[in-house]
DSSP file (Angstrom, degrees, kcal/mol; ACC not computed):
  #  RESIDUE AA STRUCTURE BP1 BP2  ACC     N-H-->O    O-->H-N    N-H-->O    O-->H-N    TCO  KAPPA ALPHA  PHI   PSI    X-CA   Y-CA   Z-CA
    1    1 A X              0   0    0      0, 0.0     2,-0.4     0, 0.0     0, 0.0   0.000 360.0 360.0 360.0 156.1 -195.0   44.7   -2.7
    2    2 A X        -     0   0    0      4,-0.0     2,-0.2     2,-0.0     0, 0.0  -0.835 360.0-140.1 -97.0 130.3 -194.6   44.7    1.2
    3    3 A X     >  -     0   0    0     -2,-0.4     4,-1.9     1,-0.1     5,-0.0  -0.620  18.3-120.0 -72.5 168.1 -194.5   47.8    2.8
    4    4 A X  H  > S+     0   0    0      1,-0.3     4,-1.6     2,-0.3     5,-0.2   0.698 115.6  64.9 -80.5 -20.7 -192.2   48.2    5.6
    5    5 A X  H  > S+     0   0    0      2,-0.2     4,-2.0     3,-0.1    -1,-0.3   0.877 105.0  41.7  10.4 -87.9 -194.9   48.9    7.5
    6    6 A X  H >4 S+     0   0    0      2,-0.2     3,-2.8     1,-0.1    -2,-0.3   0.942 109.1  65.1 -50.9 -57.6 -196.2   45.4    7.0
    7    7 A X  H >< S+     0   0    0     -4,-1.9     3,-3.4     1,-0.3    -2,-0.2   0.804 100.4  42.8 -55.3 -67.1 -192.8   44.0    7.4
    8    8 A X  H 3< S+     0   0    0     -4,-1.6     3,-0.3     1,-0.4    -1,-0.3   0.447 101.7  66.6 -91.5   7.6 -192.1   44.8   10.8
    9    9 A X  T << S+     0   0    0     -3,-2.8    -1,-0.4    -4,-2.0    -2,-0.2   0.445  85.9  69.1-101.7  24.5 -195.3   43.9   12.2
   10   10 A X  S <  S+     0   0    0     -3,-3.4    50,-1.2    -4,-0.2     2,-0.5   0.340  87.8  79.0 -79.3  12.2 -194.6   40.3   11.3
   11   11 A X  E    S-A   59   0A   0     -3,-0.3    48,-0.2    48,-0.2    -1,-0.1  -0.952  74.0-179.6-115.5 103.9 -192.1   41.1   14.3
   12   12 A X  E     -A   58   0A   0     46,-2.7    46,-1.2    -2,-0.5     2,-0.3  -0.122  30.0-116.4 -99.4-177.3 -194.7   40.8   17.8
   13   13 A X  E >>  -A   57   0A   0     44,-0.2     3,-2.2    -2,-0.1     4,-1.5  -0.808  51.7 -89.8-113.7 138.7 -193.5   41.4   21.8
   14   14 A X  T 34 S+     0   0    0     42,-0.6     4,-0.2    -2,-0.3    14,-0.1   0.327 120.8  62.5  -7.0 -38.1 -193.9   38.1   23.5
   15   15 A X  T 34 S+     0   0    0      2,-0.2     4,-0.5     1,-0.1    -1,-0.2   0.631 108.4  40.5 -55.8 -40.7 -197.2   38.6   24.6
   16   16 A X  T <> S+     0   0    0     -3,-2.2     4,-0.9     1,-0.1    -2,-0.2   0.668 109.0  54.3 -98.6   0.8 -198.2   38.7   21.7
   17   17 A X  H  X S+     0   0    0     -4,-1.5     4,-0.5     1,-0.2    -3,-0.2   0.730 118.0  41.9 -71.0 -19.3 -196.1   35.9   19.9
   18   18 A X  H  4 S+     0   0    0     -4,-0.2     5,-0.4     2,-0.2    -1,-0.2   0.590 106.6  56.4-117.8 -13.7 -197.4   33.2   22.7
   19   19 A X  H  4 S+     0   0    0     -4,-0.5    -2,-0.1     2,-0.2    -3,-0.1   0.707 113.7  47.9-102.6 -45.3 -200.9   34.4   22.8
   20   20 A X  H  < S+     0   0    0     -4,-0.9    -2,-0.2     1,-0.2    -3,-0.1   0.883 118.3  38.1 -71.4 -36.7 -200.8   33.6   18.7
   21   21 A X  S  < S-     0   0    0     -4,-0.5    -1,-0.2    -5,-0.2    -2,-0.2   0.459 102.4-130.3-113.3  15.5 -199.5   30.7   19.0
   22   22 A X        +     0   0    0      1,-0.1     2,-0.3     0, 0.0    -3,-0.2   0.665  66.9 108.7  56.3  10.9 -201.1   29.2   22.0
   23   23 A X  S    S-     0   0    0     -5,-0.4    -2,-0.2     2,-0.0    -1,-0.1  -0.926  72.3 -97.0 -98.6 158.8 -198.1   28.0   24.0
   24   24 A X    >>  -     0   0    0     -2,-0.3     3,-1.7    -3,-0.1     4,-1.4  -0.386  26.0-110.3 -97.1 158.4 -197.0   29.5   27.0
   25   25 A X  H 3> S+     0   0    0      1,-0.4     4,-1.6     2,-0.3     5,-0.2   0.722 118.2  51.0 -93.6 -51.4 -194.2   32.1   27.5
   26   26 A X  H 3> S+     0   0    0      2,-0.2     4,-1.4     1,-0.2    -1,-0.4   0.861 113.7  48.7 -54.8 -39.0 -191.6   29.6   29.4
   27   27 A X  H X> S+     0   0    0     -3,-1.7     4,-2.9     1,-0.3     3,-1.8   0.989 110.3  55.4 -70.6 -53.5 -192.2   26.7   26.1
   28   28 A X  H 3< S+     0   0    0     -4,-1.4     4,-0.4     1,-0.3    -1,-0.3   0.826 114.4  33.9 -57.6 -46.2 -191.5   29.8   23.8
   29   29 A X  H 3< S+     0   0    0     -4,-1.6     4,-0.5     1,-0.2    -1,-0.3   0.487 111.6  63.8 -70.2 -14.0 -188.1   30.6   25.5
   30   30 A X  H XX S+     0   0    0     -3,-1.8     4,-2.0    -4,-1.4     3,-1.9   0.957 105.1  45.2 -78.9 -66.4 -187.5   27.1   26.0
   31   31 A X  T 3<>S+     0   0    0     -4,-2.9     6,-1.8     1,-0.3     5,-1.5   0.484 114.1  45.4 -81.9   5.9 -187.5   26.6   22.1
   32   32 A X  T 345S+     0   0    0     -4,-0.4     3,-0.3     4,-0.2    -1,-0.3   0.452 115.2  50.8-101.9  -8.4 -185.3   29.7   21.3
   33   33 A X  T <45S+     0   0    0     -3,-1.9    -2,-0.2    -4,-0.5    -3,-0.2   0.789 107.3  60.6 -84.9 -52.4 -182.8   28.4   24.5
   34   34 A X  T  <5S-     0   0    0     -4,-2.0    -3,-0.1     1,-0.0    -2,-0.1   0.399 118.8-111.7 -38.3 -28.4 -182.9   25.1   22.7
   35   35 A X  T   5S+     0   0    0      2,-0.4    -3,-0.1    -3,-0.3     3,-0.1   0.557  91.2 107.1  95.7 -13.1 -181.4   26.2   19.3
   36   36 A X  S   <S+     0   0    0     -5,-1.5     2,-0.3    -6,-0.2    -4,-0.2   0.924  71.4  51.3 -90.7 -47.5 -184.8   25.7   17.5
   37   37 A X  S    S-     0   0    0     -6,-1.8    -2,-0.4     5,-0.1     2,-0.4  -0.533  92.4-133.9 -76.8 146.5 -185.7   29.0   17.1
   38   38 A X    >>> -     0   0    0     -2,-0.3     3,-2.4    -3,-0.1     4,-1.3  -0.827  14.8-112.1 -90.6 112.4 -182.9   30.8   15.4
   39   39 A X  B 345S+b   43   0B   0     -2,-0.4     5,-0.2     1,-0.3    -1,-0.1  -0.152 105.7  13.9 -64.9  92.8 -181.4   34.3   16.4
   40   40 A X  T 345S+     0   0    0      3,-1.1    -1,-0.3    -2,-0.3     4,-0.1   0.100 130.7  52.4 126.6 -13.9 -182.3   36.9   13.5
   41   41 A X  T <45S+     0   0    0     -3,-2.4    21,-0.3    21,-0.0    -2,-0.2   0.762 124.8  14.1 -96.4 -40.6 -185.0   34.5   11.8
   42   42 A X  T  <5S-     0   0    0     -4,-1.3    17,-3.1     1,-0.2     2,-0.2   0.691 131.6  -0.7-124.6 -73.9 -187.2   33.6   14.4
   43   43 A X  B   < -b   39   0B   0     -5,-0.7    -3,-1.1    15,-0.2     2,-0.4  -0.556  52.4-165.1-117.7-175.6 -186.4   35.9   16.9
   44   44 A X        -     0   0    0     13,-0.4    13,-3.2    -2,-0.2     2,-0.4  -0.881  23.9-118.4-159.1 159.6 -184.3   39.0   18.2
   45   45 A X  B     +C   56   0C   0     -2,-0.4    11,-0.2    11,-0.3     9,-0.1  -0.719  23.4 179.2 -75.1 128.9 -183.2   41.0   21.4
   46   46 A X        +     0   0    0      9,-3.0    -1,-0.1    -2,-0.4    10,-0.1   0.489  27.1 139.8-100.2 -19.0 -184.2   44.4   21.3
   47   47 A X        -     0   0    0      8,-0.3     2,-0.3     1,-0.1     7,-0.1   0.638  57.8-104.5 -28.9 163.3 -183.0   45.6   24.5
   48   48 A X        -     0   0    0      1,-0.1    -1,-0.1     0, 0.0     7,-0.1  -0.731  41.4-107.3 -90.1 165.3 -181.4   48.8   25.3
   49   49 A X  S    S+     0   0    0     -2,-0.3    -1,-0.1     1,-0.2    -2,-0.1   0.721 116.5  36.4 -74.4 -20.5 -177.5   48.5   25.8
   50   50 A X  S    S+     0   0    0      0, 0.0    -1,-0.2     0, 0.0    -3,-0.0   0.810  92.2 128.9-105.7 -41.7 -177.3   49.0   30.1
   51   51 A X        -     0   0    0      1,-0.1     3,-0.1     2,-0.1     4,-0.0   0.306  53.8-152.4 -47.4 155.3 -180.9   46.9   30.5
   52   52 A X  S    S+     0   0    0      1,-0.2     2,-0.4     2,-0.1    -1,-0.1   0.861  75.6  53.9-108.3 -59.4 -180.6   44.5   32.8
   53   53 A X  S    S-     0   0    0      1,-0.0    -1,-0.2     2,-0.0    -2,-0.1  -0.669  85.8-112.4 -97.1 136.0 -183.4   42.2   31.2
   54   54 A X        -     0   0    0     -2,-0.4     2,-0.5     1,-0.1    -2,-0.1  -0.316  19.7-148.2 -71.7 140.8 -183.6   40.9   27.3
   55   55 A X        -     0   0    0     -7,-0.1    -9,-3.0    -4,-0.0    -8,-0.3  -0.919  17.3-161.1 -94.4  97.3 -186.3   42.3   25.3
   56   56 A X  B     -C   45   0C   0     -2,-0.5   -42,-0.6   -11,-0.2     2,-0.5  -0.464  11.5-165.9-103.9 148.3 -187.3   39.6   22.6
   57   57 A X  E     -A   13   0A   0    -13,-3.2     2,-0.5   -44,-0.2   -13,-0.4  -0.959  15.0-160.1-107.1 140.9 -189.4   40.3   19.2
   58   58 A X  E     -A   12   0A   0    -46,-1.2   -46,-2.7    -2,-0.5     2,-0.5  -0.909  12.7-125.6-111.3 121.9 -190.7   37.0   17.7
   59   59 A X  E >>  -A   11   0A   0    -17,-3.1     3,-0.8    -2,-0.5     4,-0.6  -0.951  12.8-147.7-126.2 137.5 -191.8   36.7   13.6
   60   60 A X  H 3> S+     0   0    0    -50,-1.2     4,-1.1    -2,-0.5     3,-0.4   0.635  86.9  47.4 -86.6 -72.6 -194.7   35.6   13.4
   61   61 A X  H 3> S+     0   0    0      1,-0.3     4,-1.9   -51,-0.2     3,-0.4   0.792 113.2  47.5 -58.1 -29.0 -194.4   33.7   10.2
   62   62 A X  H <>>S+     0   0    0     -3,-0.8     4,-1.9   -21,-0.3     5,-0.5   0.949 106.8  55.8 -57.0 -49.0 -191.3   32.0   11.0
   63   63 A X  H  X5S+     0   0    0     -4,-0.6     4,-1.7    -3,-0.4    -1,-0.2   0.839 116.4  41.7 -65.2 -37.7 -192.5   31.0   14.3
   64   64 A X  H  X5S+     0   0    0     -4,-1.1     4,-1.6    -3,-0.4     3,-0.4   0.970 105.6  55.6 -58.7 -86.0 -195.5   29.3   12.3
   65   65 A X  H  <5S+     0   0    0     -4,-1.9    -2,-0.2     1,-0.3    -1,-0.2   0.625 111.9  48.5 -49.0 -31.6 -193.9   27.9    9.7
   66   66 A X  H >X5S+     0   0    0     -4,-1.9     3,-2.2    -5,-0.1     4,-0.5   0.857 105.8  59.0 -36.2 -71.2 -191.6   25.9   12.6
   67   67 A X  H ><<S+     0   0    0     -4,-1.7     3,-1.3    -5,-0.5    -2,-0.2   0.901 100.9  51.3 -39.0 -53.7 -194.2   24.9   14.4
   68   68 A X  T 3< S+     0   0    0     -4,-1.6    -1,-0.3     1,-0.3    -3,-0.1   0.029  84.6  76.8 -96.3  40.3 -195.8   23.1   12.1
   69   69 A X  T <4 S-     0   0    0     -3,-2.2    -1,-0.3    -5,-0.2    -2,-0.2   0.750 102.9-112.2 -98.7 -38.7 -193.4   21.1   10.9
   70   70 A X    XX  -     0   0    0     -3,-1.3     3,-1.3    -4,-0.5     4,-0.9   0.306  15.9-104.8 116.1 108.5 -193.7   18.6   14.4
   71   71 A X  H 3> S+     0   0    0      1,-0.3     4,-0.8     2,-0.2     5,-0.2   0.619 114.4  53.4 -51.0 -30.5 -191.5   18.0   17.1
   72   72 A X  H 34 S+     0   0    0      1,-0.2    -1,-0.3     2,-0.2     4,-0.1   0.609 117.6  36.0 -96.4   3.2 -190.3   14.8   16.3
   73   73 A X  H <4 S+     0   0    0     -3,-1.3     4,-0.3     2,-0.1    -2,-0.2   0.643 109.5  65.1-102.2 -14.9 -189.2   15.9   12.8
   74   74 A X  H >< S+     0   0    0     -4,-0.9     3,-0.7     1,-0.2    -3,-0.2   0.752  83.6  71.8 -98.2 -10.9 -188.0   19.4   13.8
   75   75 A X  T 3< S+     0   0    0     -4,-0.8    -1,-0.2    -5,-0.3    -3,-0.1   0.977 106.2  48.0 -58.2 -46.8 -185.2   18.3   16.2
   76   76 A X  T 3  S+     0   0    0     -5,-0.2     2,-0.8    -4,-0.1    -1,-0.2   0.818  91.0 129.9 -62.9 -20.6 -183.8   17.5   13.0
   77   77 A X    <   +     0   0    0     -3,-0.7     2,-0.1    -4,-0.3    -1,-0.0  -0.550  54.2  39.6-100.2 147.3 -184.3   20.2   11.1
   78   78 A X  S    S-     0   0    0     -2,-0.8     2,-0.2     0, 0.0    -1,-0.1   0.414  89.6-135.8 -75.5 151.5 -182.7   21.9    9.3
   79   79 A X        -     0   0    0     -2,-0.1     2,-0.4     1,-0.0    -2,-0.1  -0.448  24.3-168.4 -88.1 132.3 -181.2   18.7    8.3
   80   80 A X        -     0   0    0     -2,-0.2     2,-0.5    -4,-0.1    -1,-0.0  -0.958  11.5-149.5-128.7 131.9 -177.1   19.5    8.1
   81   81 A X        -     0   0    0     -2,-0.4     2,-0.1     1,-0.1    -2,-0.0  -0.701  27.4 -81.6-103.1 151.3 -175.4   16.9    6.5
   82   82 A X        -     0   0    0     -2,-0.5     2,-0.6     1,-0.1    -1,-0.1  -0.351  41.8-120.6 -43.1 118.7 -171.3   15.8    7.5
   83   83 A X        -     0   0    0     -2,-0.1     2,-0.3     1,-0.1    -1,-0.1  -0.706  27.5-138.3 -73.4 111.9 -169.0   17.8    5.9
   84   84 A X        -     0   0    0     -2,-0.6     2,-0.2     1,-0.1    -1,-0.1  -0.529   6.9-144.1-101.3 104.2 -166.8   15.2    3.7
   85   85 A X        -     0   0    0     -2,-0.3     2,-0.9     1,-0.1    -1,-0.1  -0.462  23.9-139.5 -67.2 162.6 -162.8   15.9    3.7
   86   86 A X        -     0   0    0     -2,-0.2    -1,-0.1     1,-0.1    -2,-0.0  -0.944  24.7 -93.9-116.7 112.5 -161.7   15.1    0.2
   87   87 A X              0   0    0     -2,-0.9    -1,-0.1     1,-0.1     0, 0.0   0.267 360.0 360.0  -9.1 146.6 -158.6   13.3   -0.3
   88   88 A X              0   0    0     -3,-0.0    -1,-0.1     0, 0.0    -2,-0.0   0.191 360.0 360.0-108.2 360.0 -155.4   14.9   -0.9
């Protein structure tokens, strides 16, 4: 079993989320601005409520587990299929 302890250091500061995954700070904000990483999975704001500038935590394994899926497959993903009205 995880302690909580473990659990929230799969949650990094920027520095160290970009440093781990070897792209640079602007690509990392680029791909949570973008809609690939996802707000409460991937990443969150931490901020204090008056602060002027967002304070992001990035985890780690999600951020992996993204990555290596491949740019030209991950625009797609997760794959959301058309919702089908059903006849009346």
């Amino acid at each position: 079993m995880m302690s909580k302890t473990d659990k929230t250091s799969e949650w990094a500061p920027t520095t160290v989320a970009v440093a781990e995954l070897g792209i640079s700070r602007g690509h990392l904000i680029n791909l949570k601005d973008d809609g690939t990483f996802k707000a409460g999975e991937h990443w969150r704001d931490i901020r204090r409520t008056n602060a002027a500038r967002a304070s992001y935590r990035w985890h780690l394994p999600s951020l992996h587990k993204i990555l290596s899926i491949g740019p030209e497959v991950r625009k797609h993903y997760p794959i959301r299929y058309p919702v089908r009205n059903k006849a009346v």
